[in-house]
Structures are given as C-alpha cells and as structure tokens.
N, C-alpha and C positions, 0 to 999 in steps of 0.2 A: 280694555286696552286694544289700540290697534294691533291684526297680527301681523307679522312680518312676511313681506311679499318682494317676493325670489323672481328669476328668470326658469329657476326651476317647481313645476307647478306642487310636486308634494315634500314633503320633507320625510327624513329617514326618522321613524320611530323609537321610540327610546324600549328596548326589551323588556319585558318585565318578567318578573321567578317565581314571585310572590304567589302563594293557595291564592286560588279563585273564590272566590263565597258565590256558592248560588243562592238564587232568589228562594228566597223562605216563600213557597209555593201552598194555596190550599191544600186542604189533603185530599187524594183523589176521589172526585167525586164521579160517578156516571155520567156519559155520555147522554146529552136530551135532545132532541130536534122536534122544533116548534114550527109548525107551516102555518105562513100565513097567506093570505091570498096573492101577491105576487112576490112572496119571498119565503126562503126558509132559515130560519137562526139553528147553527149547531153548538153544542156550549155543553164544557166538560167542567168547568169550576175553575178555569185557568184562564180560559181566553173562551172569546165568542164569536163567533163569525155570521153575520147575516149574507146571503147569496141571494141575488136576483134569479128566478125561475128563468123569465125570457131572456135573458143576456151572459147570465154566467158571471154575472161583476159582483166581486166583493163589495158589499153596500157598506160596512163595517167590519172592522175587527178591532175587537176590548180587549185589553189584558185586565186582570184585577181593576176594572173599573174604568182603565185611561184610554179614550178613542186613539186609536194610532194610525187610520189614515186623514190626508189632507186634499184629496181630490178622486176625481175616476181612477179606478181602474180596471181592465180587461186583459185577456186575450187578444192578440190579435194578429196580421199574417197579411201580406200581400206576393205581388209576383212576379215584380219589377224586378230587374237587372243590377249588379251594380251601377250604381250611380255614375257620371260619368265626370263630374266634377272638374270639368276641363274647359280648354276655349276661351277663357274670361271670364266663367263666372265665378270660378274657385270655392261655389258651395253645392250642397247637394240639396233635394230634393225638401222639404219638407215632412216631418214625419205626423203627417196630418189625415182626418177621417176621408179623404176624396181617394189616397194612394192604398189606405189599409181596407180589408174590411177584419169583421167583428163580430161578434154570435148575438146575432137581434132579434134572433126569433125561433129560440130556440125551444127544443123537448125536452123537458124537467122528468128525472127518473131515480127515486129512491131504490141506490143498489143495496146497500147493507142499512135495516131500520135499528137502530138501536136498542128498540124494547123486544127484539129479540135474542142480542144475545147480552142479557143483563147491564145495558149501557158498556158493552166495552166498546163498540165501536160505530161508528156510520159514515153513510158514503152515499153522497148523492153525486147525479153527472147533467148535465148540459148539450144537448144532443144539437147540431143544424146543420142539415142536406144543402146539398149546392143548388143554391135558385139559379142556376145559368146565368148570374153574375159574379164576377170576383174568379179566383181562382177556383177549379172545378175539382174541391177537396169537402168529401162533409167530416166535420169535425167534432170530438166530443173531449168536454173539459170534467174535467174529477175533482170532487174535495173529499179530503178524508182528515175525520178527527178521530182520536183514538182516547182512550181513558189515560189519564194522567203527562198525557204529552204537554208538553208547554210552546207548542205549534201544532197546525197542523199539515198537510201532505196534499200540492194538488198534483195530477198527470194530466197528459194529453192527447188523444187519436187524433192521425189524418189518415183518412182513407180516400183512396181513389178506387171508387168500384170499376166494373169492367163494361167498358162504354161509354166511359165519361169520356168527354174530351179532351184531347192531349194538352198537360198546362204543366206551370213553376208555381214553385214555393221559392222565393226568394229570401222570406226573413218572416219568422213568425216568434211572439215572444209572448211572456205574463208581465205586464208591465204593475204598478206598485208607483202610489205619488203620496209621500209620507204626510203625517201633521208637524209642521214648521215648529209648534207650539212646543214637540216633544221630542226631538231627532235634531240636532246642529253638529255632528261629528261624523263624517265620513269615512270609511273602510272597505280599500279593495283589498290589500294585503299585508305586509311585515311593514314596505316599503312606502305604500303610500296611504297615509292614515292625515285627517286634515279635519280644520273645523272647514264649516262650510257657510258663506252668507245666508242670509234671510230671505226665503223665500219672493219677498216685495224686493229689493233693493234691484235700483236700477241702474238697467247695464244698456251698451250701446252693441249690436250684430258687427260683427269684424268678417273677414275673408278666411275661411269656411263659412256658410251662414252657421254652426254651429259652436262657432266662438264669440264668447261674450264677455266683454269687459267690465267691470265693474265701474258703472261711474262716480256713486257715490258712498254714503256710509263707510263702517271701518276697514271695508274688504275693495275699496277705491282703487281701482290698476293692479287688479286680480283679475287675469282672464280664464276663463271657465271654459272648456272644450271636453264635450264627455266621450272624446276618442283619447285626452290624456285619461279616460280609467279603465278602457278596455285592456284584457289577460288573457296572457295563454291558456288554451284551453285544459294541455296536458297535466297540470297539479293544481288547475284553481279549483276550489269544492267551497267555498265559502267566499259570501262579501255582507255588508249591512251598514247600518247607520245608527249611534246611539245619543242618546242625550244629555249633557251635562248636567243637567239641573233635573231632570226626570228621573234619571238612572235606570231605563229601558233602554233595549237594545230588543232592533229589528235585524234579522240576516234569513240572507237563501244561500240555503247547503243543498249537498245532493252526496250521494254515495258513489255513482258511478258517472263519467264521461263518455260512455258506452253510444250514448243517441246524439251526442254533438258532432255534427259535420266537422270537416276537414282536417283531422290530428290530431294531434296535441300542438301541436304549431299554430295553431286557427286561434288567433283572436276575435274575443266576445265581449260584446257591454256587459256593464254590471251594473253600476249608478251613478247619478252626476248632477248636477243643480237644472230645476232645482228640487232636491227631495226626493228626487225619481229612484228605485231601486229595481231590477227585472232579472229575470230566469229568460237568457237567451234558448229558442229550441234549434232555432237554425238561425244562418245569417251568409250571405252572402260578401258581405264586406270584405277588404285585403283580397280581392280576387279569388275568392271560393265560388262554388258551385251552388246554384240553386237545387232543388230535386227537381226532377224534370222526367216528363210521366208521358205516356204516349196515351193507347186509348184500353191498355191492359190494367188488369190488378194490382194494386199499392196501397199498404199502409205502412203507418211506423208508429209506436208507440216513444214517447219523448215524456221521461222521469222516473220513477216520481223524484221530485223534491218537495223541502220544506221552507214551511215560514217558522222560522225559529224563533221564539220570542225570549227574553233574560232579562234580569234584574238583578238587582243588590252589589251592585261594586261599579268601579268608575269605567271610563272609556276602556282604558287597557286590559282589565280586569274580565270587565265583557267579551272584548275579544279573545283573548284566553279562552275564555268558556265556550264562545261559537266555533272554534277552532278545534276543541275539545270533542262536542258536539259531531262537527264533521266529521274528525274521525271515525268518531264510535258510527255514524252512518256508512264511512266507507268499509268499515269491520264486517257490517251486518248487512250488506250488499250483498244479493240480490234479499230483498226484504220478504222472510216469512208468511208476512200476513198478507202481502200484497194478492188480489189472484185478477188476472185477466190473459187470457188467450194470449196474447201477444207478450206477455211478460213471463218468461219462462222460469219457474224454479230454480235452485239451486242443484235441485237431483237432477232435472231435465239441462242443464248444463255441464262441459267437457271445461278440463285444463291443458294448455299447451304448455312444455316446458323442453327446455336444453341450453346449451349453451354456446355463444359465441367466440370461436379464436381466430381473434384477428394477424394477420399477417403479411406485412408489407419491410420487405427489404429495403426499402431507403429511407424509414423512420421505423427505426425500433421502439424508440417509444410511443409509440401506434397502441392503443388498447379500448377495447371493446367496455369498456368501467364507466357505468353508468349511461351505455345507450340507452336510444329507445329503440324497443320492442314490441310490435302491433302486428296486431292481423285484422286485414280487411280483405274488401272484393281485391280480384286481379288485375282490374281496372275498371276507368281511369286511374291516373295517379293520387294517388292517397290523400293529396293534399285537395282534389279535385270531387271527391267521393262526399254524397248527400244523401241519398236516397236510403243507405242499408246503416249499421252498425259498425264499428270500430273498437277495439280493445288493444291498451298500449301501455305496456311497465317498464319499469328504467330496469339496466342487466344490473347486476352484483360487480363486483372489482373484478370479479373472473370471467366477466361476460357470461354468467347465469343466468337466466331467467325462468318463473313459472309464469303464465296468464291464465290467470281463474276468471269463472262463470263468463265461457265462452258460448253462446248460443251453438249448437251442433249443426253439422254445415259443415262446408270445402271454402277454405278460407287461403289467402297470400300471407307472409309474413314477410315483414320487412322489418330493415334498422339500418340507423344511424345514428352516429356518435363525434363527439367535437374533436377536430385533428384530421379527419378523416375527408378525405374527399372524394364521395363516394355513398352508394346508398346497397344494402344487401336483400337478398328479396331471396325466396324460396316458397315455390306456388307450391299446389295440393296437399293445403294442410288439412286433413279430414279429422273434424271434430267429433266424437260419439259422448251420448248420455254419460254421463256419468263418470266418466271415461279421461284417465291423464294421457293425452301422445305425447311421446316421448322423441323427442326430433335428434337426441344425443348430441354428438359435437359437431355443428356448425363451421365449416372454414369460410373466412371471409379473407378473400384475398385483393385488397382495392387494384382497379385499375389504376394503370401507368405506362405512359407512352415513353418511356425515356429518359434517362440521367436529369434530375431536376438542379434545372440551374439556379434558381431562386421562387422565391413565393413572398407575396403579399398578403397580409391579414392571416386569422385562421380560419378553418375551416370548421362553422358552426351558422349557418344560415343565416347569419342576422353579420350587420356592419355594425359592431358593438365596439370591436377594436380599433375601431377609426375618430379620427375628432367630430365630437359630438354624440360619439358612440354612448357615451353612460350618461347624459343630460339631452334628452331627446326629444322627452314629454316636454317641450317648452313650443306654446303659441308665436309662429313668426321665424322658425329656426331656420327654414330654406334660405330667406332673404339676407342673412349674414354670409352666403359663400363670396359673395362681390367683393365683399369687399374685405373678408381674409383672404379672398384669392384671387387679387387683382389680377395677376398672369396668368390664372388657372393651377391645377396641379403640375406641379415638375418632381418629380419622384424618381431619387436619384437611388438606386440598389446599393446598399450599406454604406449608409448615408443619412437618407434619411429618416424619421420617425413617423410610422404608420399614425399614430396619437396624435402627432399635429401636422403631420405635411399631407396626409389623406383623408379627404372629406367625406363624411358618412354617407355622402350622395353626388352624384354628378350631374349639377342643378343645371338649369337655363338660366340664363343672364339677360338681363334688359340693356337694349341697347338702339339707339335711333325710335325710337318709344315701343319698342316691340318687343318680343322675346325669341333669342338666336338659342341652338346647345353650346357647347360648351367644351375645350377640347384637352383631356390630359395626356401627359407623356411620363412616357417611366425609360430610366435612362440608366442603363447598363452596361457594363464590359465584360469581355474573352478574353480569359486570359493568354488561350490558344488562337489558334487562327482554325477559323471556320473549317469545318469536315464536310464532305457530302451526307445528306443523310434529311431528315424530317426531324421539326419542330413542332411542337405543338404547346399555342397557349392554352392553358385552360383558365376562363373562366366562371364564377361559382358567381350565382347573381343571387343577392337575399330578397330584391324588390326591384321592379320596373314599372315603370307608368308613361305606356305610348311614347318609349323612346325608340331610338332609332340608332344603332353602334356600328362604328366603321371601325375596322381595324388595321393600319398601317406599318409596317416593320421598313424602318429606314427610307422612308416615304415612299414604300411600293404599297396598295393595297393587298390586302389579303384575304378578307373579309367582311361580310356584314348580317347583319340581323335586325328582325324586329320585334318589340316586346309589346305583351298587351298590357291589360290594366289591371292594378292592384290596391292603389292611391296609397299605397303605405307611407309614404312620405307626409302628405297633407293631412294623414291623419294620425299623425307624431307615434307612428311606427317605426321600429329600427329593423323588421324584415316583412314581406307578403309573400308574394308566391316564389319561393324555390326553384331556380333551373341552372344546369350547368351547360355550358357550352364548349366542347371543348374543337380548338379551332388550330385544323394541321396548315403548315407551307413549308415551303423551299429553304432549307436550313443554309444553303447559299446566301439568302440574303442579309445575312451576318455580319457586319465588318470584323476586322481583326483585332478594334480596338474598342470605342464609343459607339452604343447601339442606342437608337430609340423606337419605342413601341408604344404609336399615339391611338389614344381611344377617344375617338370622335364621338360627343352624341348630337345626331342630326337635327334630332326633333325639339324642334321650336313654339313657337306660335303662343306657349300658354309659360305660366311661371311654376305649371304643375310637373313636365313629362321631365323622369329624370331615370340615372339606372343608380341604386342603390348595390355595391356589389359585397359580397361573402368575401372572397378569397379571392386571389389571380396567383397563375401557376405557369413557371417554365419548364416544359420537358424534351429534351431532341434526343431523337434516337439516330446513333450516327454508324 
C-alpha cells in the first residue's frame, strides 16, 4: 500500500501500554574473541561483531544468525567549519572521504582478553597518531562486549598531545549503514517514528544538496532531509531502526549527554535514508563550536554508548524496549565496569544540588518548574562550549535541583526556563570527590528595564509559538512566507494572533530576480501620552543566519545589528544560536496615539539570511 505523504515529514505515533516481550535470547554464554590475521570477531552467543584491526570498522555485526549491516561503516571526524550554505548554493558541503578523515592505519590493542576473566568480558581498541595530515588529534576507538548483553559498547579518545599543532574538531561521529533487507522502520523519537523507502529507490537532489525527493516507487513525492531527524541534545538517549518483517531492532543509547557539545539545546543527527543510523560525538552544525586547541594539552573522552540490539515484538513494542533499555543505562550512569583515566567513577565524582526561587514582580506567574540546570566552564557561553564537559537536569516544580556524577572541578552553573527572559548563572561551583555542594536557595531575579508595555511570543529560545512553529520539519518551508505574506508582517498589539499574523522567520523575498530582506512592523498604542524617560525593546533571537536588523520607532532609527551563522532555518530548525538583545532610546519618540516599531532585515543576496526571533519585549522606564 502506498504510504501517505504529508507536507509534514513524520507523523505523530500512536502510544502504546501494552508489556513488551523481549527477545527469547540464548542463554548466556562466554565471551570469545577470535583473531584473525586482519581482523578480530568478538561473540558472546547473542550477537557477533567482527572489527578491522587497521581501521577500527565494524566488518559485521550478527544477531542470532541475521547480518545487520548493509554498507561501511567507521568513525570518523573532520575540521571544517560550519558549513556556509549561502550565496546561491543553498547546499552544503559533501559528507565525503576527501573533507573527513578515518582511522586507516591504525594500532590494534587487546585491552581486556576474555580468557581471563572467565569470558565475562573483552575489549579491544583501535589506536592512530596524527600523520600531519587531517586534523592534528590522535585518536583511539573502543569495543566492548560483555557476557549476556544483547549489544555491545564502543567509546572514543581525542587527544591533542603537547606540541601538536593548533587545529578544530568540527564534527566527528560512529556512523552505522544498516541492511535494507532487515531495518524499513525509522525512530528518532515519540513523535517521529516512520517507515522509510528502499534503500535503491530513486530520488532526484533538491536545494539543500541534502534533500531528496523520491521520484519513484510507493514513497514517490517523499522528500528525505536527514536535518528533519536531528534532536535536542538535552533528553534524547535513544534512536534506531526496526524491521517489519525481521522483528529486529537496531538503536544507539547512551546514559549520559555529559561529552555532547553545546547544551541541551544543541541539535544532533541521528538517522536518515538511507539506512544510516550514528552516535554524534561533536558537531558543529546550528552554529556550535568546533573544539579548538592551540599547541597545549587536550583530550576528551566521548561515551561510551551502545548498539543495542532486540527482538520479539513489532515496531512499537521494540521501541518500548529500547526506550526501556535507555533508561536502565541512564540509572547506571557512570558505568561500573567501565575503567579508563579519563572516565572517572562514580566515587571519584561530586553532586550539586539547591534550589531555584525565582522572582519577578511584573509576572507572577514566573516560575523556576522544570528549568534547566547545568554546569559548565565560565566561558564561552554554553551554547558555544566543545572542548570540556557539561551536566544539565530539568529543576522540580519548586525549582529544585540535584546534578549527580559531576567530574570534580570549579565549574559555572547556569539556567533557564520557558516565560523567563533571562538566563541565571552562578560561577565557583567547586566540585569535591564524593562530595554533594549544597548551593541552598538560589534567588533569580530576571532583569527588567521598565513597566512592560506588551510582548510578543514567549519566552523559550525557539519560535515555536509563531505560524509554522509546530509543522517546521517540512522541506521548502521558507519559500511560503511570499506569498502568505505578500505585504510582509503588520502586527497590530491586541489584535493580532502571534499563530498566524507572525512568521516563524523573517525570510528574504525574491524580487527583480534576486533576493532583498524583508521588513516587519508591529503597531501599537498609548494610552497616555508619552513621559520623559527610556524605552527599551528587548529582543530574544531563537536563530539568525547572516542577517542584518535595523530597528526604527516612528521612522527614527534606533538601532542596528548583525547576526552570524547558524542555518537553523534551512535546516528545518525552529531555534540555533540563542542571543538577546536588548536595545534602549528616547522614550520621546512615542506618539500619543499609533506607534510603529519596523524591523528591517537588511541582508539579501541569498534566500537563506533570515532572523528567526524568540520573543520581542516592550519595557520604558519613565
């Protein structure tokens, strides 16, 4: 049967309650590892994994019998930039072997032999030093199978020794290209769960080169962009792919988000057509930070995760169980058995705990329920932060929070919460072994320049509450602002409806064959007649990409800015980099009656540069 094909790329899942059946599993048998001359097979009576010596690439992985890949896969890492996707090409880069490199030649090193400790467990790793090409990081990749797991666990080192060259890590990942034969059901999360075409079926490159349309077969005028399956970083622990007709299921879990660059805000790949499924370790994308290392000391340890394998029940069923799964690995976070220098214990780490009261006299119902709550370096800003560690837990309804297995260390804490505009931060958090600090109660008092006259959206980093806000993931969504918004925005203050009269972006327009910004106006009244005193708009930006914003109050200018690059928009994001701006004048230039406040975006040239905003805020203090 054909499936049915939407404007919106996934469709909402149907719940399910029903006990899970796991897979009726051998019974456990020891751990064996078999070296062959350029490989070694690790195999516990569940699954089997053969590894390349030289390269570190899974040759195969068996479950009870069934191959479950369909192509290469490796590691791998390059040190490029965000991509700039602008100008006219409206695609990026290629994610091809000339831009990555790869572990080609590497040093094979059995860490734990199995026939030592009764097959309960082994661990071999993958070792390759920087030949003075590529980015100057030597790198070591890990497998570990354990007795009775029904996966197994790789990790990662980059180390930058001392004297290496100063270089970036821009995006380094375990990538995963399933068998077509046994995998046609897709899972990133509750919300977007989908079958997925055939691996062969042929599609035509659209603008991103990473959009592709389905030309023929039942999945015909399906397009395919694997930035509709990137997830926040801060709650996602699980994604996979299962088979209708196999009743396997493949997913990568992980227990902790601990070594993921930029927040919990930071979007990351997970899988997409075709078949491809990956364990992001860093990424640059939506304007994050590469690591970026001078000619000092650097490592980082990045995991472990698993390749989780399941059986015995359908799509739904499966996912239940990998979901299941995840948990029980965030439970058991920081893992026991795991041992490496840089992965510290659970005894060798501190908990931070206290609580948030928030307080703001011109919204009472202001509350601290269900921020987040992290600690990272002091800087950069958090969203900008690669190189170290992060740790981030949603507060209680009372603005509680603990943060367990916190590496020890002087760490920043910060939060924010939806309503709020504003961000809370409290430096010298000193972590000790073992050890809970106790930060007690926290006062967060947000900033405020003055009696708020009105507000647009809310305040929660992303333009969710604007039109197109909850249908976003759709290929081509920019090129509809034209022509719902032939005059542009006119946004009248109580009046109109943020849902439909404010566009989730402030696009460029084609015009005389080129591309111009684009100019909104938001249109207000006093009911008094203007006071001496200061105004200030605040602006909350959820995404920009090389725009350019002028801001006029009654056709005087007042100000201006300009934004870098995040491409959250072309890459059917509804927020990327995070900034507010809050911009004071002359509360004179008020009329007494009809005001207008135009926000100009300058930058042209491409059909990418646009400002996606959060919130907009009036405040005069008079």
């Amino acid at each position: 049967m054909k499936p049915e094909l939407t404007a919106v790329y996934f469709a909402v899942a149907v719940v399910v309650t029903a006990a899970v059946p796991r897979a009726e599993e051998p019974k456990s048998q020891p751990v064996t590892m078999v070296e062959k001359a350029g490989s070694v097979v690790l195999d516990n009576g569940i699954i089997s994994i053969e590894i390349a010596k030289q390269t570190g690439r899974p040759l195969s992985i068996t479950y009870q019998g069934t191959s479950l890949l369909g192509g290469p896969c490796y590691l791998n890492w390059h040190a490029e930039e965000e991509e700039d996707m602008d100008d006219g090409d409206q695609g990026s880069k290629q994610d091809n072997s000339e831009s990555f490199t790869r572990i080609t030649a590497g040093q094979f090193r059995v860490r734990i032999d199995p026939t030592a400790n009764g097959g309960g467990a082994a661990e071999v790793s993958i070792t390759q030093k920087f030949s003075g090409r590529g980015p100057p990081f030597d790198v070591e990749l890990h497998y570990v199978l354990r007795r009775g797991d029904s996966g197994y666990y790789n990790y990662a080192v980059f180390e930058h020794p001392h004297g290496y060259p100063a270089g970036k890590l821009s995006s380094a990942r375990m990538l995963f290209r399933l068998n077509g034969d046994v995998f046609d059901f897709m899972t990133i999360d509750d919300r977007r769960r989908r079958f997925m075409p055939d691996p062969n079926t042929p599609y035509k490159s659209l603008g991103p080169k990473e959009s592709r349309m389905m030309t023929a077969g039942p999945f015909q005028g399906l397009v395919e962009d694997k930035y509709l399956s990137y997830a926040d970083a801060g709650e996602h622990f699980v994604h996979g792919w299962t088979g209708s007709k196999s009743g396997i299921g493949f997913w990568i879990l992980y227990g902790s988000t601990e070594d993921q660059n930029g927040g919990p805000t930071k979007q990351h790949n997970t899988a997409h057509f075709p078949h491809a499924i990956m364990k992001i370790l860093t990424c640059s994308h939506y304007g994050a930070a590469p690591v970026t290392v001078g000619t000092e000391h650097w490592q980082k340890i990045y995991g472990p995760w698993m390749v989780y394998i399941n059986a015995g029940g359908d799509k739904d069923q499966l996912w239940l169980d990998a979901k299941r799964k995840s948990a029980a690995e965030q439970d058991t976070w920081p893992y026991a058995w795991m041992r490496h220098p840089l992965y510290p214990p659970a005894s060798e780490r501190g908990t931070v705990g206290g609580r948030l009261h928030l307080s703001d006299p011109q919204d009472p119902k202001a509350s601290p329920s269900d921020a987040w709550v992290g600690l990272a370096a002091p800087k950069p800003d958090w969203q900008q932060q690669s190189n170290g560690y992060q740790y981030w837990v949603r507060a209680g309804k009372d603005g509680s929070f603990s943060i367990p297995n916190v590496r020890a260390g002087s760490h920043t804490l910060y939060a924010f919460v939806d309503g709020v505009m504003d961000e809370f931060r409290c430096d010298d958090v000193n972590v000790a072994k073992n050890q809970v600090a106790d930060l007690g109660t926290l006062e967060w008092n947000p900033v405020r320049y003055g009696r708020q006259l009105w507000q647009i959206g809310t305040p929660d980093r992303t333009a969710k509450e604007f039109r197109h806000g909850d249908d976003y993931r759709q290929w081509g969504l920019p090129q509809k602002y034209a022509s719902e918004f032939p005059r542009d925005v006119q946004f009248v203050i109580g009046e109109s409806d943020e849902r439909i009269d404010w566009n989730f972006a402030q696009c460029t327009v084609q015009k005389n064959g080129g591309w111009v910004g684009s100019n909104w106006k938001i249109l207000f009244e006093l009911a008094d007649s203007p006071k001496p005193g200061t105004a200030t708009l605040r602006i909350a930006i959820a995404a920009a990409h090389k725009a350019v914003l002028r801001i006029s109050v009654n056709d005087t200018v007042v100000g201006s800015r300009r934004f870098n690059t995040d491409n959250a928009m072309v890459r059917a994001g509804i927020h990327g980099q995070y900034s507010q701006w809050d911009l004071s004048f002359d509360a004179g230039l008020f009329k007494p009656v009809r005001n207008t406040i135009t926000l100009e975006q300058l930058g042209g040239r491409s059909a990418l540069r646009n400002v996606m905003y959060d919130s907009l805020r009036l405040e005069v203090r008079e």
